[in-house]
PyMOL Python script that loads the backbone (N, CA, C, O; Angstrom):
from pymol import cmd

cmd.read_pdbstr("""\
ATOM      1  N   UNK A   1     -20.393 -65.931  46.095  1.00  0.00           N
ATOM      2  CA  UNK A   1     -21.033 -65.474  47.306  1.00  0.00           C
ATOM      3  C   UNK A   1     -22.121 -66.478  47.691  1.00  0.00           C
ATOM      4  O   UNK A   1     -23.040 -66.836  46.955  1.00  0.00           O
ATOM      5  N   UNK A   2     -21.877 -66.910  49.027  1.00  0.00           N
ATOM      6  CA  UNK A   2     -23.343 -67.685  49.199  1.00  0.00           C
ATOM      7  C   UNK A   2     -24.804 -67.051  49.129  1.00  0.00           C
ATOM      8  O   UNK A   2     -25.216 -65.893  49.191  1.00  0.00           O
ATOM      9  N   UNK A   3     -25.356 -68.175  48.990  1.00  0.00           N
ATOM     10  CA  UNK A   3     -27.243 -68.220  48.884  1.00  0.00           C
ATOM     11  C   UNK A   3     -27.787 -67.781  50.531  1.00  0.00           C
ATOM     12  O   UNK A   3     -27.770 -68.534  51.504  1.00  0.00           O
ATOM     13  N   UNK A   4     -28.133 -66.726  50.509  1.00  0.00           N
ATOM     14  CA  UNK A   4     -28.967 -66.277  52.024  1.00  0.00           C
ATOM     15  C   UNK A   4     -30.059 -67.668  51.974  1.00  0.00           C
ATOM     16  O   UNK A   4     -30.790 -67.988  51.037  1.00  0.00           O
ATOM     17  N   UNK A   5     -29.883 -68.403  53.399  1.00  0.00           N
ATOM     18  CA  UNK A   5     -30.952 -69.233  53.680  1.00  0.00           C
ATOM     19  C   UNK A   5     -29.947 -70.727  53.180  1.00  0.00           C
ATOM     20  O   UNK A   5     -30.449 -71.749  53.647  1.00  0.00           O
ATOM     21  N   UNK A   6     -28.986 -70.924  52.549  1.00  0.00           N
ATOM     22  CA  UNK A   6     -28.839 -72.211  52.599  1.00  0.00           C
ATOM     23  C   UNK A   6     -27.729 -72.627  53.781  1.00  0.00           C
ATOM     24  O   UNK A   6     -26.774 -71.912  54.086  1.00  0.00           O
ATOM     25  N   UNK A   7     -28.081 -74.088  54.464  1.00  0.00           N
ATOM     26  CA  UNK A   7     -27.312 -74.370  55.676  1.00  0.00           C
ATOM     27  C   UNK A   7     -27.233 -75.816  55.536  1.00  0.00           C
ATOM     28  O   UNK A   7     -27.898 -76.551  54.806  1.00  0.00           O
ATOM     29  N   UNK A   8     -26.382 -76.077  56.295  1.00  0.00           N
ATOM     30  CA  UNK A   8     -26.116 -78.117  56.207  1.00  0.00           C
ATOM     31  C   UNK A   8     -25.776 -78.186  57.261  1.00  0.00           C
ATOM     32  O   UNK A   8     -24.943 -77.463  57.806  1.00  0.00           O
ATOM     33  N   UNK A   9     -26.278 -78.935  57.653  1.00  0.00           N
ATOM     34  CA  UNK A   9     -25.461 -80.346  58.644  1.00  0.00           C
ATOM     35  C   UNK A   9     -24.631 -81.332  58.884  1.00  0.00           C
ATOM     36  O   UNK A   9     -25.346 -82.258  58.499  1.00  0.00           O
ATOM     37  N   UNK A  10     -23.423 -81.948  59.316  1.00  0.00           N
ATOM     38  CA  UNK A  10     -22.399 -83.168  58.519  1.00  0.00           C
ATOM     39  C   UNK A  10     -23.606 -84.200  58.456  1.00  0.00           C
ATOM     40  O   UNK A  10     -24.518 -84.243  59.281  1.00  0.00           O
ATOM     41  N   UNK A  11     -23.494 -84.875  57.547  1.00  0.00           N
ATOM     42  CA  UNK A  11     -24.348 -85.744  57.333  1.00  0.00           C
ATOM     43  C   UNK A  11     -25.349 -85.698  55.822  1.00  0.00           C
ATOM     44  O   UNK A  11     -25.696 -86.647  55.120  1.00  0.00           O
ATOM     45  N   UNK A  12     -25.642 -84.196  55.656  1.00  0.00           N
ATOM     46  CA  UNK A  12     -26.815 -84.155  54.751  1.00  0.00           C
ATOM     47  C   UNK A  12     -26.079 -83.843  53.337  1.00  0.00           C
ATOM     48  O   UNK A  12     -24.900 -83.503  53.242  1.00  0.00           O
ATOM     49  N   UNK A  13     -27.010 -84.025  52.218  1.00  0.00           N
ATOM     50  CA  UNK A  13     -26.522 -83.908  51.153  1.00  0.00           C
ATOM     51  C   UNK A  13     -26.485 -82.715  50.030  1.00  0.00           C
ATOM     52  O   UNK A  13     -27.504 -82.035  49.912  1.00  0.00           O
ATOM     53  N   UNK A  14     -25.715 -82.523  49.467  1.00  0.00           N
ATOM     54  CA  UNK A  14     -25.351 -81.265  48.963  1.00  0.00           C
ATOM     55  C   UNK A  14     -26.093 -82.206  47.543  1.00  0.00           C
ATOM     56  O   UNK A  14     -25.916 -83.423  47.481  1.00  0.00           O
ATOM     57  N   UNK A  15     -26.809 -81.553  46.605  1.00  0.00           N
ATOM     58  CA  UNK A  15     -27.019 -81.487  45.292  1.00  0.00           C
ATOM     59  C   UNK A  15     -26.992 -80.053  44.540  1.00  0.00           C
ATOM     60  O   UNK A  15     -27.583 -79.021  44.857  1.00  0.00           O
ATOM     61  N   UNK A  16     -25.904 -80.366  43.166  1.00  0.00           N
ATOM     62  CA  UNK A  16     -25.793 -79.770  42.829  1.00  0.00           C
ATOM     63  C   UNK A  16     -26.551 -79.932  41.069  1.00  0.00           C
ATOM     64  O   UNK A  16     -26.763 -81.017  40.528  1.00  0.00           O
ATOM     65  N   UNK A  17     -26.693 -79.275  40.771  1.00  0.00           N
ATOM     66  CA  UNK A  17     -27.644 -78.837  39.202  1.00  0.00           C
ATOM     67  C   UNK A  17     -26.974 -79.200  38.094  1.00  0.00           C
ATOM     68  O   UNK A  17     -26.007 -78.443  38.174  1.00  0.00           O
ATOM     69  N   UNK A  18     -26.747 -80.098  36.704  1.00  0.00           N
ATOM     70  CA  UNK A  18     -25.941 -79.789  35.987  1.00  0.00           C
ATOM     71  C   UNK A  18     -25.882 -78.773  35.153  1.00  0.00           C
ATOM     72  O   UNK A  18     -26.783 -77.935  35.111  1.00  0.00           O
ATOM     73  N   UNK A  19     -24.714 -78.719  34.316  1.00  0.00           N
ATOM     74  CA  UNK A  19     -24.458 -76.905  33.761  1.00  0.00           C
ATOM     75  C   UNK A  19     -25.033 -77.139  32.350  1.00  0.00           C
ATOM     76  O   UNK A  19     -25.060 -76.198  31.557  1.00  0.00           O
ATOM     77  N   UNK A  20     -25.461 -78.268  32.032  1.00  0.00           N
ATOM     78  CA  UNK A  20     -25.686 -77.860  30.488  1.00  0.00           C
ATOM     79  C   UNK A  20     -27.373 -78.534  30.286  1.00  0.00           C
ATOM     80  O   UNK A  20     -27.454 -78.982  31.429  1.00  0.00           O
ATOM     81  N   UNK A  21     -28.225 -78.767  29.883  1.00  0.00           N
ATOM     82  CA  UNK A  21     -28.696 -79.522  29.030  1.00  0.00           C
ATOM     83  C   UNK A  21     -28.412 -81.024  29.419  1.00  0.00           C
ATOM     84  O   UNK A  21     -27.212 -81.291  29.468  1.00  0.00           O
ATOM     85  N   UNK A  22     -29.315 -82.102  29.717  1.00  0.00           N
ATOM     86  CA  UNK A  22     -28.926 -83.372  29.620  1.00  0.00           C
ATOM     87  C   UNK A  22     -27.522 -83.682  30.624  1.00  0.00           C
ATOM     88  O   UNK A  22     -26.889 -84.736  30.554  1.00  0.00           O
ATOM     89  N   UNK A  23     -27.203 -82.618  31.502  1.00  0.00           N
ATOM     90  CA  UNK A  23     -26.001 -83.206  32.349  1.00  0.00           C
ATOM     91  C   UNK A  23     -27.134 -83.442  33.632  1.00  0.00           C
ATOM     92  O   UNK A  23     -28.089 -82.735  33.955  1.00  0.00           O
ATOM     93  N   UNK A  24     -26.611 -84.776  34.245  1.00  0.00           N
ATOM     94  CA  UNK A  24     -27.855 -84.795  35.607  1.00  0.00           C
ATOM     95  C   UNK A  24     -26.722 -84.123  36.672  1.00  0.00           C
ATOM     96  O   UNK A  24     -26.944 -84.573  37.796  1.00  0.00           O
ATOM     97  N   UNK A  25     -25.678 -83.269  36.670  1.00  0.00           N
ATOM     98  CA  UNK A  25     -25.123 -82.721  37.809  1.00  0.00           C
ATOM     99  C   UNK A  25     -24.425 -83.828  38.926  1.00  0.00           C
ATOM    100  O   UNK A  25     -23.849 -84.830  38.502  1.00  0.00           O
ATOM    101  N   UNK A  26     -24.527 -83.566  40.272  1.00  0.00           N
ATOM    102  CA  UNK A  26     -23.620 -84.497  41.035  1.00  0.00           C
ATOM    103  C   UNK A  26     -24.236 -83.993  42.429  1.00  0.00           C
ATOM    104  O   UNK A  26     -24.984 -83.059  42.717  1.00  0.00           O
ATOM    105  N   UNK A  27     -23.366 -85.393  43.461  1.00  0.00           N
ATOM    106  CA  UNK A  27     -24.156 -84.622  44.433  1.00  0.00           C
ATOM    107  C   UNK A  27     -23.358 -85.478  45.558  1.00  0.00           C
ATOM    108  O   UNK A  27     -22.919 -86.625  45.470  1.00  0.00           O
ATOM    109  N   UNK A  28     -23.306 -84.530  46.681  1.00  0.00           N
ATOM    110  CA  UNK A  28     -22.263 -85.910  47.657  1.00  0.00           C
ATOM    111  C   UNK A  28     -22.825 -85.670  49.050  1.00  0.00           C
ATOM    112  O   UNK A  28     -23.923 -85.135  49.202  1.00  0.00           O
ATOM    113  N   UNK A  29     -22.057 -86.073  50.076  1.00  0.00           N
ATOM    114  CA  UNK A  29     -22.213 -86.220  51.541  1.00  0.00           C
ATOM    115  C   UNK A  29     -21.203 -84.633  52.085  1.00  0.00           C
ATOM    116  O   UNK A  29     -20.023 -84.317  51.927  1.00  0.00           O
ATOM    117  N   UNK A  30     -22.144 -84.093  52.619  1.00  0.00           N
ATOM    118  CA  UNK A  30     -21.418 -82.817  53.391  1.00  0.00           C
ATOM    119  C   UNK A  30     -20.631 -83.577  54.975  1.00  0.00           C
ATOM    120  O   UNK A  30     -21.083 -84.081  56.004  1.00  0.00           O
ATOM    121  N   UNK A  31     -19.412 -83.324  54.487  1.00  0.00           N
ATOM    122  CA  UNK A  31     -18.560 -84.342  55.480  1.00  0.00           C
ATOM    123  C   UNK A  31     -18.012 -83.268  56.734  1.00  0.00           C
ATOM    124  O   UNK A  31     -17.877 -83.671  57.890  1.00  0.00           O
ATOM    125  N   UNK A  32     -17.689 -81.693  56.277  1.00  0.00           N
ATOM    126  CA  UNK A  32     -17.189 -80.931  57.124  1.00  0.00           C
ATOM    127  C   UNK A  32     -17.818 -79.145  57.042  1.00  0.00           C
ATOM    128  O   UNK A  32     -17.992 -78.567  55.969  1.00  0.00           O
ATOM    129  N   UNK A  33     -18.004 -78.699  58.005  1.00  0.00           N
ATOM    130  CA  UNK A  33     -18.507 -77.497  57.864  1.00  0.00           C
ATOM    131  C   UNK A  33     -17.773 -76.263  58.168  1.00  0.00           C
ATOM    132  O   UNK A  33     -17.262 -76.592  59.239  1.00  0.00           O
ATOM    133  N   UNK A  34     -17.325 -74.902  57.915  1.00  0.00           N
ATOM    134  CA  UNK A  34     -16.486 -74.177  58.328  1.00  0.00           C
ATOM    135  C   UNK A  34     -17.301 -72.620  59.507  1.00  0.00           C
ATOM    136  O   UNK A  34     -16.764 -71.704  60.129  1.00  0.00           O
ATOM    137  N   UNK A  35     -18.521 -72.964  59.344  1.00  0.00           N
ATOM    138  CA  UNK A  35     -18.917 -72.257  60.220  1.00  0.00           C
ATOM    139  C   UNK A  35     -19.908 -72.895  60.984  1.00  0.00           C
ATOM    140  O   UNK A  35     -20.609 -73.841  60.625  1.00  0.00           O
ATOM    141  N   UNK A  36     -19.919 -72.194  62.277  1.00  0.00           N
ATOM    142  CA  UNK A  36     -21.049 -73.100  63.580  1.00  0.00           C
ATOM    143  C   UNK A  36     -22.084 -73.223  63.686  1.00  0.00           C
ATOM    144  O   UNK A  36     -22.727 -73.750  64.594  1.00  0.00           O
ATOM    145  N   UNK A  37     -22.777 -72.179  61.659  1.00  0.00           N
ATOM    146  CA  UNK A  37     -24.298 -72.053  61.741  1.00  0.00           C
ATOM    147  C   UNK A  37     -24.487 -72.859  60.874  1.00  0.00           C
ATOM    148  O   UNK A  37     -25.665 -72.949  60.530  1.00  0.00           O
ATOM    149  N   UNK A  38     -23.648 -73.622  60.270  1.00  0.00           N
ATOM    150  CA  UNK A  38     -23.702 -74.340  58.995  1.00  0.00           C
ATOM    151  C   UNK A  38     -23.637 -73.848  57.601  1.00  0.00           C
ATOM    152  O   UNK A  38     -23.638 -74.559  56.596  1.00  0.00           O
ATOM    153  N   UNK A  39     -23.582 -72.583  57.644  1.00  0.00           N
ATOM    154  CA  UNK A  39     -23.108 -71.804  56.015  1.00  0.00           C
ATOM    155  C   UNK A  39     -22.608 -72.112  55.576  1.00  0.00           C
ATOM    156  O   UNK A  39     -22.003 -73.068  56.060  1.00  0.00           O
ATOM    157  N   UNK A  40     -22.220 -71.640  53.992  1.00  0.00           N
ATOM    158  CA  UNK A  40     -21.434 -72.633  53.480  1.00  0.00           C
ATOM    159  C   UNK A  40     -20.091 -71.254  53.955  1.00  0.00           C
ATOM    160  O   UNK A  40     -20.170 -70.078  54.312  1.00  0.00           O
ATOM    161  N   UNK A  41     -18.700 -72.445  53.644  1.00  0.00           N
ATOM    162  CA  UNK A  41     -18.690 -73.213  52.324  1.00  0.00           C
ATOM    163  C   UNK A  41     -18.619 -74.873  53.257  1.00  0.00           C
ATOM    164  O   UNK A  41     -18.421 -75.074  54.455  1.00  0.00           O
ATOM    165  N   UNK A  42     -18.822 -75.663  52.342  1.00  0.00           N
ATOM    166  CA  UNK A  42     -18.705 -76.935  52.978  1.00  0.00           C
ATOM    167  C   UNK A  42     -17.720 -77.893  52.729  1.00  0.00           C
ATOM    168  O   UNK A  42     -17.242 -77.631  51.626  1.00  0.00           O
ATOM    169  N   UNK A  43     -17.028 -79.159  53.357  1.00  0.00           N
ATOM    170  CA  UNK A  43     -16.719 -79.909  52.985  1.00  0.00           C
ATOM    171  C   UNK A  43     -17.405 -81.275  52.353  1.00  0.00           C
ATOM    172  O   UNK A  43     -18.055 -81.957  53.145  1.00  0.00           O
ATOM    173  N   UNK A  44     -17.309 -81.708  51.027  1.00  0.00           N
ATOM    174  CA  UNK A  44     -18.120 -82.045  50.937  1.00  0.00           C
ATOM    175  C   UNK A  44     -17.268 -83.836  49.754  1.00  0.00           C
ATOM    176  O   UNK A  44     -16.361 -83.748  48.927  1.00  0.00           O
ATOM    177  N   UNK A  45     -17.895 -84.929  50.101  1.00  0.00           N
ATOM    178  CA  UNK A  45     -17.305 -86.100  49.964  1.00  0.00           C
ATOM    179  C   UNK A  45     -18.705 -86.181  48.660  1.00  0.00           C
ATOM    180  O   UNK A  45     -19.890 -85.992  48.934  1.00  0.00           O
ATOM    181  N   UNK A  46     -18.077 -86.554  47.046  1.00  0.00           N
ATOM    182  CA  UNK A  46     -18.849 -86.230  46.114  1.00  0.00           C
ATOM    183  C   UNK A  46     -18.785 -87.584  45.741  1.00  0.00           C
ATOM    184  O   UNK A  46     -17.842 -88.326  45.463  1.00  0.00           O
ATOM    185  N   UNK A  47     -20.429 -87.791  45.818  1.00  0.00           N
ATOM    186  CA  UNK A  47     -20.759 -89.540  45.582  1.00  0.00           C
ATOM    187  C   UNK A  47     -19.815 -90.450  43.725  1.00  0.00           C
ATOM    188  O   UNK A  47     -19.396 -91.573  43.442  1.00  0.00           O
ATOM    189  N   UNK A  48     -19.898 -89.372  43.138  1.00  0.00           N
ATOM    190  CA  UNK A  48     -19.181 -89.699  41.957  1.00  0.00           C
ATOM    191  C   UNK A  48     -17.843 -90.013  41.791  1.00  0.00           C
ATOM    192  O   UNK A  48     -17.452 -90.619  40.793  1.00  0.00           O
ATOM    193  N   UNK A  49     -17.108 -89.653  42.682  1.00  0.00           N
ATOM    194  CA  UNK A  49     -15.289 -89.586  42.599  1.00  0.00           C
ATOM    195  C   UNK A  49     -14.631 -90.331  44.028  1.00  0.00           C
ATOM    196  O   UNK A  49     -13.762 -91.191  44.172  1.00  0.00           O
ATOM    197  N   UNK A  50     -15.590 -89.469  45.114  1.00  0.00           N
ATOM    198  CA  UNK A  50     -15.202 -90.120  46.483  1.00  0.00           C
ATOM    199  C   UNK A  50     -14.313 -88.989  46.914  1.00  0.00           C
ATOM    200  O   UNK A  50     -13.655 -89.054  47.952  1.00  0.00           O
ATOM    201  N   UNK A  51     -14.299 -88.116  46.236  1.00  0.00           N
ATOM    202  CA  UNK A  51     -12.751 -87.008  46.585  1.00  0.00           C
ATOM    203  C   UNK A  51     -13.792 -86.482  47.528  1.00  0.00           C
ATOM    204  O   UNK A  51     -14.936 -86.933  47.574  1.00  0.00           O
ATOM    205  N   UNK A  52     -13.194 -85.188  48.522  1.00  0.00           N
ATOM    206  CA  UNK A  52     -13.743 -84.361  49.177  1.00  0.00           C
ATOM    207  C   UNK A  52     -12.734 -83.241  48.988  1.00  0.00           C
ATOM    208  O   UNK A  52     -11.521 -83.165  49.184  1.00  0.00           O
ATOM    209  N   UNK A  53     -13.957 -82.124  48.392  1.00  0.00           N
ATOM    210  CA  UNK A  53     -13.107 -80.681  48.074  1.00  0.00           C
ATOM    211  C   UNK A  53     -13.975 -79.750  49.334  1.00  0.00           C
ATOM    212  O   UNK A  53     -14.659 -80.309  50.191  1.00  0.00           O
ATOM    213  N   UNK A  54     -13.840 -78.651  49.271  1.00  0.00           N
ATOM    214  CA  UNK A  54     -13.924 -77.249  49.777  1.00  0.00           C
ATOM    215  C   UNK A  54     -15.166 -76.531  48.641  1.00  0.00           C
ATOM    216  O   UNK A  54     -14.856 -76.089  47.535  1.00  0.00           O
ATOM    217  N   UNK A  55     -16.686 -76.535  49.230  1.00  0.00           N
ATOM    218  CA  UNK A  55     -17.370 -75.894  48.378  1.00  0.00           C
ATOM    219  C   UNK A  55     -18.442 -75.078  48.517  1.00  0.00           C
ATOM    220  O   UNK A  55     -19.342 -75.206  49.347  1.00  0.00           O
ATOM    221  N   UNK A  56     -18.296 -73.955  47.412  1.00  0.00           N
ATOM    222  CA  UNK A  56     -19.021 -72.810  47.744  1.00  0.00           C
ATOM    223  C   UNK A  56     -20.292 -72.852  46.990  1.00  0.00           C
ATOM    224  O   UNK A  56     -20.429 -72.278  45.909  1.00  0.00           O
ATOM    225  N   UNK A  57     -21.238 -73.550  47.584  1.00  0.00           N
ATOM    226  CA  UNK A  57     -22.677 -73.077  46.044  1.00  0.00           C
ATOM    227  C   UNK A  57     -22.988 -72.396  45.846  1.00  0.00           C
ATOM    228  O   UNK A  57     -23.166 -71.475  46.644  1.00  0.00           O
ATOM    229  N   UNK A  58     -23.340 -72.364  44.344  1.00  0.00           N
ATOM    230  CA  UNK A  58     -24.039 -72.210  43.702  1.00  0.00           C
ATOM    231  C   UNK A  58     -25.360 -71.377  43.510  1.00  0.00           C
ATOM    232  O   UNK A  58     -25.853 -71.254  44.631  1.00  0.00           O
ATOM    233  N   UNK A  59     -26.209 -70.700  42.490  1.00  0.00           N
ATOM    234  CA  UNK A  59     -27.822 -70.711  42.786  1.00  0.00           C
ATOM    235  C   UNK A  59     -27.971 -72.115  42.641  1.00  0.00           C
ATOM    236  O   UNK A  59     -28.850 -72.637  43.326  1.00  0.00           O
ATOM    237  N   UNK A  60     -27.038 -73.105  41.607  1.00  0.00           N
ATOM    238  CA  UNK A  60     -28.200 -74.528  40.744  1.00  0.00           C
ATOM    239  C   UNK A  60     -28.045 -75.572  42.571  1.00  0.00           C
ATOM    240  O   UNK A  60     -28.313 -76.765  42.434  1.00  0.00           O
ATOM    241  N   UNK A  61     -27.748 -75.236  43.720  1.00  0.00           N
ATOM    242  CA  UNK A  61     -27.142 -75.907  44.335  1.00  0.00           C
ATOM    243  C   UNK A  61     -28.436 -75.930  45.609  1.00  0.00           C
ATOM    244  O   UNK A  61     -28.994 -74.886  45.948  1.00  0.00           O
ATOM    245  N   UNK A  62     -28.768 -77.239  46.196  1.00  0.00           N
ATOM    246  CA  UNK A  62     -29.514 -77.862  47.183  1.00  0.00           C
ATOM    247  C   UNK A  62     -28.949 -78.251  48.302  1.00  0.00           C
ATOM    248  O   UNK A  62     -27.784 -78.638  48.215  1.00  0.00           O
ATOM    249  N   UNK A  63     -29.587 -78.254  49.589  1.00  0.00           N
ATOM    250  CA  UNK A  63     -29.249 -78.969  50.627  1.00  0.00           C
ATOM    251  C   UNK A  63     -30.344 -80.021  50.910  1.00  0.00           C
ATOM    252  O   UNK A  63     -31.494 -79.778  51.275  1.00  0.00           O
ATOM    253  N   UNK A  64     -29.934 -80.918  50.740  1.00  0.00           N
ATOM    254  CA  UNK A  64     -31.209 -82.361  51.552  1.00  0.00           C
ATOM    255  C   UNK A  64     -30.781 -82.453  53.004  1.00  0.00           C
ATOM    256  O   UNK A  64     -29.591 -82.656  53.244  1.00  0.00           O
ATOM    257  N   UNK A  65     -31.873 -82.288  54.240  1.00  0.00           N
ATOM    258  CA  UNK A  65     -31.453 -82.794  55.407  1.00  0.00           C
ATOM    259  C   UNK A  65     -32.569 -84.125  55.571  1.00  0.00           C
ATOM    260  O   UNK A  65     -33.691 -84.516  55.251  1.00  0.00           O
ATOM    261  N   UNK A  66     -30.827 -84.622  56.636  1.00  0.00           N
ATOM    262  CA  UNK A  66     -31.334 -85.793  56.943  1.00  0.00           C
ATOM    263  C   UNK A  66     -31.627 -86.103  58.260  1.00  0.00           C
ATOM    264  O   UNK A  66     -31.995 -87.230  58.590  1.00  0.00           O
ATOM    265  N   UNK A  67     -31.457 -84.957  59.228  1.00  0.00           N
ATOM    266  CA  UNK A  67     -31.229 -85.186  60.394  1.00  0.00           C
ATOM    267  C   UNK A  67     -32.820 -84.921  60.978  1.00  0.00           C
ATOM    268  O   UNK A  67     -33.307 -83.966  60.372  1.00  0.00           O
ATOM    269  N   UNK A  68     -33.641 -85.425  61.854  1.00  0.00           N
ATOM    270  CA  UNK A  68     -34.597 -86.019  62.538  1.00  0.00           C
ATOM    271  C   UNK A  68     -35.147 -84.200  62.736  1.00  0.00           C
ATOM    272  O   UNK A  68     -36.312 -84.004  62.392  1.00  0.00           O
ATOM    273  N   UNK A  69     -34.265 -82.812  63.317  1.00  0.00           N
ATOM    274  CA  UNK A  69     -34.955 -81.844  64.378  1.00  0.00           C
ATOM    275  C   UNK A  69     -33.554 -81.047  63.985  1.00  0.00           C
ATOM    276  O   UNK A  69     -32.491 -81.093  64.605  1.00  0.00           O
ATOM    277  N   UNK A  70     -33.904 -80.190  62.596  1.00  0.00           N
ATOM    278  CA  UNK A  70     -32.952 -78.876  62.247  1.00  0.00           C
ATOM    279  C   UNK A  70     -33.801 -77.196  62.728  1.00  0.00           C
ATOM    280  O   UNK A  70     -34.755 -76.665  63.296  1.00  0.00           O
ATOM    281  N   UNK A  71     -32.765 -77.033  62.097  1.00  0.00           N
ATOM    282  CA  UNK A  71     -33.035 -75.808  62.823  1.00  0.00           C
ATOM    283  C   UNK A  71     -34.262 -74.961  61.152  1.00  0.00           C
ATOM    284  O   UNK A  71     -34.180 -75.381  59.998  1.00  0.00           O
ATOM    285  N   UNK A  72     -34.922 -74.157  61.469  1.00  0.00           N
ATOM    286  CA  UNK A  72     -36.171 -73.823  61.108  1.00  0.00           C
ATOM    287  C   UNK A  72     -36.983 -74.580  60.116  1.00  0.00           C
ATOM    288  O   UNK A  72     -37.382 -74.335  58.978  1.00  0.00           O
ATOM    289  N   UNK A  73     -37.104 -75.706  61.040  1.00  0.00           N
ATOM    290  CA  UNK A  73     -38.203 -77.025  61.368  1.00  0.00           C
ATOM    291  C   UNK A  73     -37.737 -78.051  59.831  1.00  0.00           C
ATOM    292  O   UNK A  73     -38.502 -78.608  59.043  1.00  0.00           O
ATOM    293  N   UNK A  74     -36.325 -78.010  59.828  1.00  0.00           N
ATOM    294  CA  UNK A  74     -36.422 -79.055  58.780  1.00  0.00           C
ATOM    295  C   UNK A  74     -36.224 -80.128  59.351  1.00  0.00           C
ATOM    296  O   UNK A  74     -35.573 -80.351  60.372  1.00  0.00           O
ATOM    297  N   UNK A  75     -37.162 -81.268  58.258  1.00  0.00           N
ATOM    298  CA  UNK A  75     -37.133 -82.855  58.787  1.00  0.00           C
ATOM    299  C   UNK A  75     -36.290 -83.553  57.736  1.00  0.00           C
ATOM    300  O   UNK A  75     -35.487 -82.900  57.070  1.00  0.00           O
ATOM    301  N   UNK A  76     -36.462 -85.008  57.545  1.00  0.00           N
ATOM    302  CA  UNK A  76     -35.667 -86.003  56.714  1.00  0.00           C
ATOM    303  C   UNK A  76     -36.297 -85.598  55.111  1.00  0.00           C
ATOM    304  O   UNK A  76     -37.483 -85.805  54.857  1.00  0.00           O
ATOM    305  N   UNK A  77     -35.615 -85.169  54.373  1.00  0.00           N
ATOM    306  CA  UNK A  77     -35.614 -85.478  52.889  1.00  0.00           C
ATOM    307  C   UNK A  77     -36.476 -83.429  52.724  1.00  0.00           C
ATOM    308  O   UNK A  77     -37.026 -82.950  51.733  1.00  0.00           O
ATOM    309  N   UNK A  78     -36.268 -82.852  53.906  1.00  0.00           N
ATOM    310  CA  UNK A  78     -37.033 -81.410  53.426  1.00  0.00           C
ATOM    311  C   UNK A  78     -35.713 -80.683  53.067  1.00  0.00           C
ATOM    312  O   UNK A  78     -34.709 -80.972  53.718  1.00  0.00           O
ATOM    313  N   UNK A  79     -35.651 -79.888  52.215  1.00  0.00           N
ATOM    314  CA  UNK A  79     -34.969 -78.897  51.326  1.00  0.00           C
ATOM    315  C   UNK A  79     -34.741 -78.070  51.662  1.00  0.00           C
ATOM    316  O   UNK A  79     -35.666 -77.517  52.256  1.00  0.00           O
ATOM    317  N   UNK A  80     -33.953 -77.611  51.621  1.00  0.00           N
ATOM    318  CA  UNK A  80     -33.111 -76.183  52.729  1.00  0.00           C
ATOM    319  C   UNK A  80     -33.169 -74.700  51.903  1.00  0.00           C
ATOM    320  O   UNK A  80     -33.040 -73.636  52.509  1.00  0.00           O
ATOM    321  N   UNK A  81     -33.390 -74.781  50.375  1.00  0.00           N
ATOM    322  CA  UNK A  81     -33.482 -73.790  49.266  1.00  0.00           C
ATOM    323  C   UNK A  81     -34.315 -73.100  49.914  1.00  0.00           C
ATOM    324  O   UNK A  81     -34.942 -73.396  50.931  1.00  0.00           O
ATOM    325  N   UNK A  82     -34.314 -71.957  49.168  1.00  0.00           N
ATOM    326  CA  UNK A  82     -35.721 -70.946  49.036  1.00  0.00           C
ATOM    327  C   UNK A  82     -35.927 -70.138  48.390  1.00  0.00           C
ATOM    328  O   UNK A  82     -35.281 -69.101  48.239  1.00  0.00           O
ATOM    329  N   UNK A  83     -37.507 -70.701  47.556  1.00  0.00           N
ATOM    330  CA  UNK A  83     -37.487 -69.357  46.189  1.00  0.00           C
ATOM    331  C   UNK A  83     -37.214 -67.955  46.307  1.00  0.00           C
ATOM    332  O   UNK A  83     -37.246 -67.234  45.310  1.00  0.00           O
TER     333      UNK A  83
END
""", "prot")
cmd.dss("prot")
cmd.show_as("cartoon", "prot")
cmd.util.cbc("prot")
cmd.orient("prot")
């Protein structure tokens, strides 16, 4: 089930958490979106492989935007989470 409050943009980056101890996790380019508010799930091009799957996050899971004027006032490199 998604995280109330997380949203992307094509462009911004999905980070995800690793699952164990000492894993640094992964993290890619959100390439496609399936809804018009940006919810997930996303398409998403994963800097490690280059594949692009279909994905639903996570709690361990982040949005970085990169885009200049999002929607409730995010700027470049602000975080889309919320405690």
């Amino acid at each position: 089930m998604p995280r109330a409050g997380l949203w992307a943009r094509v462009g911004d980056r999905l980070i995800v958490g690793g699952a164990t101890v000492g894993d640094e996790g992964r993290d890619g380019e959100i390439v496609g979106l399936h809804h018009p508010d940006g919810t997930p799930p996303f398409d998403v091009r994963w800097s490690d492989t280059g594949r692009v799957t279909e994905v639903f996050p996570g709690p361990d899971a982040r949005v970085q935007h990169f885009a200049p004027h999002g929607p409730r006032g995010a700027g470049p490199g602000k975080d889309a989470t919320r405690s």
